[in-house]
C-alpha positions in Angstrom: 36.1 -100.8 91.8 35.3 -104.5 91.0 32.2 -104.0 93.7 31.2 -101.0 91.8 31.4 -102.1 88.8 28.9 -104.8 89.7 26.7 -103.0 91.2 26.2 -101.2 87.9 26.5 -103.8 85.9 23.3 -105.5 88.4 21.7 -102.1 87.9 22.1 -102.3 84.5 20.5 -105.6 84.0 17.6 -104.8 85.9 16.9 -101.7 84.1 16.9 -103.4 80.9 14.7 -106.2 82.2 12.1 -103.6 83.6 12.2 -101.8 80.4 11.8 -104.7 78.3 8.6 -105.8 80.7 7.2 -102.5 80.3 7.4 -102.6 76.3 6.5 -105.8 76.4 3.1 -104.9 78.8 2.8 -101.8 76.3 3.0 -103.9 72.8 0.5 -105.9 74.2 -1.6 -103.1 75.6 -1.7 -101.9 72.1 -2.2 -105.3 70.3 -5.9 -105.7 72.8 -6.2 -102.0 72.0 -6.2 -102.9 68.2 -8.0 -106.0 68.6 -10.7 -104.7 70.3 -11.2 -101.4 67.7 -11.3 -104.0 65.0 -14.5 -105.9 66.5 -16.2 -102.7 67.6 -15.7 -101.8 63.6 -16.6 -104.9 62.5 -19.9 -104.7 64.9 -20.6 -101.4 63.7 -20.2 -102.6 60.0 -22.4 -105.3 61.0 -25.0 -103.1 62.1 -24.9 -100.7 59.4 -25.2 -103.2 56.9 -28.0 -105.3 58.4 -29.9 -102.1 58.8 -29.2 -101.9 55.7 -30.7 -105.4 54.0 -33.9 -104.7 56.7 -35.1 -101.5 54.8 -34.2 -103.2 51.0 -36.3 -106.5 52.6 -39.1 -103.8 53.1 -39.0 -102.2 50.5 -38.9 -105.2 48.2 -41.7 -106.9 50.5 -43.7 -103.4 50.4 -43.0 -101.4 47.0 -41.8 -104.2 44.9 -44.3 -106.7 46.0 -47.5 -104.3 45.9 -46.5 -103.7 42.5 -46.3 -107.4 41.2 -50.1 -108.2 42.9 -51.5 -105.3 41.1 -49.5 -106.0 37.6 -50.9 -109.6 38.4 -54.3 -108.0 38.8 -54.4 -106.3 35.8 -52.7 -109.2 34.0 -55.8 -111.8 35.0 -58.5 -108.5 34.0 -57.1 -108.9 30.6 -57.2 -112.6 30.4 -61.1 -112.4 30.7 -61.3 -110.3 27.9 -58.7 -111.5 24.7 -59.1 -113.5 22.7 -58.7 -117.5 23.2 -55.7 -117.6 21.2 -54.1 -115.1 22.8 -54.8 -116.9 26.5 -52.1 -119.1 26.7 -49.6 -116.1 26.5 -51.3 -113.9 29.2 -51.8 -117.1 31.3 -47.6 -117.8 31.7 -46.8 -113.8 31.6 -49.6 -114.5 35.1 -47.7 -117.0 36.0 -44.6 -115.3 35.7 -45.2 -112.8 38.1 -46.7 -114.9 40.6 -43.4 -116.6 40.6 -41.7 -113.7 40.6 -44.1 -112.5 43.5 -42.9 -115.6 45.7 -39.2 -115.0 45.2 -39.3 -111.1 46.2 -41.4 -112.3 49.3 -38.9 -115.1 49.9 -35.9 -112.9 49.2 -37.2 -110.0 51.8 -37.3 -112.1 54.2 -34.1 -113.6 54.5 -33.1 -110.0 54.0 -35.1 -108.8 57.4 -33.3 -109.3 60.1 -36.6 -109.4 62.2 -37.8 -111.7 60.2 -34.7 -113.9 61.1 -35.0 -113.6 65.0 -38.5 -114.2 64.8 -38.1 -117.7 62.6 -34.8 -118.5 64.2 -31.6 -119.6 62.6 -32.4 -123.1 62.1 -36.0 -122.3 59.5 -34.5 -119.0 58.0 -31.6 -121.9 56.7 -34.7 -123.9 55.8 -36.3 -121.5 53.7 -33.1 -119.8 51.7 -32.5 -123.7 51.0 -35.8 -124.3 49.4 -35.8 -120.9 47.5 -33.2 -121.6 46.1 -33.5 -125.2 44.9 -37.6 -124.1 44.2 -36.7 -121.2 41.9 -34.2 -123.7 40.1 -30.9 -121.7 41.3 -29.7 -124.7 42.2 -30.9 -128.3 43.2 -29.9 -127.9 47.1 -31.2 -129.9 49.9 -31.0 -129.4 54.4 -30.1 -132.1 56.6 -30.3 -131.7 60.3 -28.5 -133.8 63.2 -29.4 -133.8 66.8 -31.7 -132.2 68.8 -32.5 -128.3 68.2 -30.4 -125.9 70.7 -31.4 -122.2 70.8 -29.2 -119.9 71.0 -28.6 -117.7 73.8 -28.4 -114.5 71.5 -30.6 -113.5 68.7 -27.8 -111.8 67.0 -25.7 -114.9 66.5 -28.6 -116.4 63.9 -28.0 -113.5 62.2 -24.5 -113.4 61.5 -24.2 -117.3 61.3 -27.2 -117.1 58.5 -25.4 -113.8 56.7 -22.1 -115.9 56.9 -24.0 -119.2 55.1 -25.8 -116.3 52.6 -22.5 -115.4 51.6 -21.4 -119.0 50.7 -24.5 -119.7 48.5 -23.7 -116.2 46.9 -21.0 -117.0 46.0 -21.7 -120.3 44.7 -24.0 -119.3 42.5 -22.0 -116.3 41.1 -18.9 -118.4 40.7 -18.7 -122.2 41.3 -20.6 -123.5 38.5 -22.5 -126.1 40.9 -25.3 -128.4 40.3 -25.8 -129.4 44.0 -25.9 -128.0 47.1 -26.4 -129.2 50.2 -26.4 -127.7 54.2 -26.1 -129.7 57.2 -26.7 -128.8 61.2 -25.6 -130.6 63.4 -26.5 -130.3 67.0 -24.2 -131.4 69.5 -24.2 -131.0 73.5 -21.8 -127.8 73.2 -21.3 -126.8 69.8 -23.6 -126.2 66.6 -21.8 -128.0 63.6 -22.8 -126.0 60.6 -21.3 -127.4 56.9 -22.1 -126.5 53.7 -21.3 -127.8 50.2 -20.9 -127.6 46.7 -19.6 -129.4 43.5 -18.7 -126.1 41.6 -15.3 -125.7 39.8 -13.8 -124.9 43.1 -10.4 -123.2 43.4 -7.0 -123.3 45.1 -6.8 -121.4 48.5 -3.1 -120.7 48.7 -3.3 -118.7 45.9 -6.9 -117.1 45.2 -6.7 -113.7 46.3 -9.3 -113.3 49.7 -12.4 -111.4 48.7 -14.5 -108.9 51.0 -17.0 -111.3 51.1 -14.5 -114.3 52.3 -12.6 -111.5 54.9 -16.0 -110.7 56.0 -17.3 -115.1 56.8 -14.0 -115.3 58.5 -14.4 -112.2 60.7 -18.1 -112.5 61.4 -17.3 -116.2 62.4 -14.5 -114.7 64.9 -17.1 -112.7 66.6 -18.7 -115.4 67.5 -15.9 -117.4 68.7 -16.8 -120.0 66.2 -14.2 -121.9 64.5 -14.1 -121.1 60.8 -13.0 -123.8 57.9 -13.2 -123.2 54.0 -12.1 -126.5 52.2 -11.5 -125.8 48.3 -10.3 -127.9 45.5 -10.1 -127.5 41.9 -12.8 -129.2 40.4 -13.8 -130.5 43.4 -16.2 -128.1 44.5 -16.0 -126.2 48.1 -16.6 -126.8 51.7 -17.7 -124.6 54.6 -17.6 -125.1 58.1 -18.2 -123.7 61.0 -18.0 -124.9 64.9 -20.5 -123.1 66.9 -20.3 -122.5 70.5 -23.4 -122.2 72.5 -22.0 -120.5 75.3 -19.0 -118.2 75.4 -17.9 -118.3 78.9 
């Protein structure tokens, strides 16, 4: 009896050991299952919306910009003809538009994601930084570290730019900043990417995450980059972001 009851007691055991394995193997199964539906949706969301910002960059670079040279056009006609006093006033409504001109162009084509691969990630930076310190936004200004890397995949400029876009979006819709400023860094196996503002800032432990936050963090896990948002209260807010070249 004492034998037997061993022997069942052993057979026991190993039944529970094998079934614990198996739900273990099965959790886990399920946890890479989940894990990899969430990129392929992120991805997909990712392509959706950059198809998206491509056809509003056209038609702001096509529609919307045909339509500010021709109002210029008409705008200049009518200069030659009114009266001297009246000059001055169509003069800065011309100028106006031309400045309004240069932002749509500038705007489309940090929206076109062709526009992106052909420039590369390090000039598309360049130019959103100067648009938005030209057009008075801001008063932002680039540094850049090391020697330029390019990247192995076109799409990674695009979803490190859309992830800095996002910061200076939200800068200007929220921090209250003066300054600005963007620094790459290029080191021998990572791309050190920080940005920074001295906005109003706020307190990470309790903010409640945005879209546009969820959507740095998870763009920046596609990538395998490491993600860091620094925030104070009245101390403005830092991004950055660890770059790997290579993957494998």
């Amino acid at each position: 009896m004492i034998i037997v009851l061993i022997i069942i007691s052993v057979l026991i055991i190993l039944f529970f050991i094998v079934y614990q394995k198996r739900k273990n193997q099965l959790l886990l199964s399920n946890i890479e299952q989940q894990q990899k539906f969430d990129e392929e949706l992120i991805k997909t969301q990712q392509e959706i919306q950059e198809e998206t910002l491509k056809h509003v960059g056209q038609e702001l670079h096509d529609n919307i910009g045909q339509m500010l040279v021709l109002a210029t056009m008409h705008i200049n006609a009518a200069s030659k003809v009114v009266k001297d006093e009246v000059k001055p006033k169509i003069n800065n409504a011309s100028d106006a538009l031309k400045n309004t001109l240069e932002e749509v162009r500038a705007l489309s084509k940090s929206l076109n994601s062709d526009v992106i691969n052909n420039r590369g990630f390090e000039a598309t930076v360049k130019n959103e930084v100067e648009r938005l310190g030209k057009f008075g936004f801001i008063d932002s200004k680039m540094s850049i570290i090391g020697e330029k890397v390019n990247f192995e995949n076109n799409k990674d400029e695009i979803i490190l730019f859309r992830i800095l876009q996002e910061f200076f979006s939200n800068t200007l819709k929220y921090a209250e900043a003066e300054h600005l400023s963007v620094s790459l860094n290029y080191q021998k196996e990572f791309l050190i990417i920080s940005a920074q503002d001295d906005g109003s800032g706020f307190n990470l432990e309790t903010a409640e995450k945005s879209s546009g936050l969820i959507n740095m963090e998870k763009r920046a896990e596609l990538l395998n980059a490491d993600f860091q948002l620094e925030s104070n209260i009245g101390k403005g807010t830092i991004l950055r972001i660890t770059y790997p070249y290579k993957t494998a």
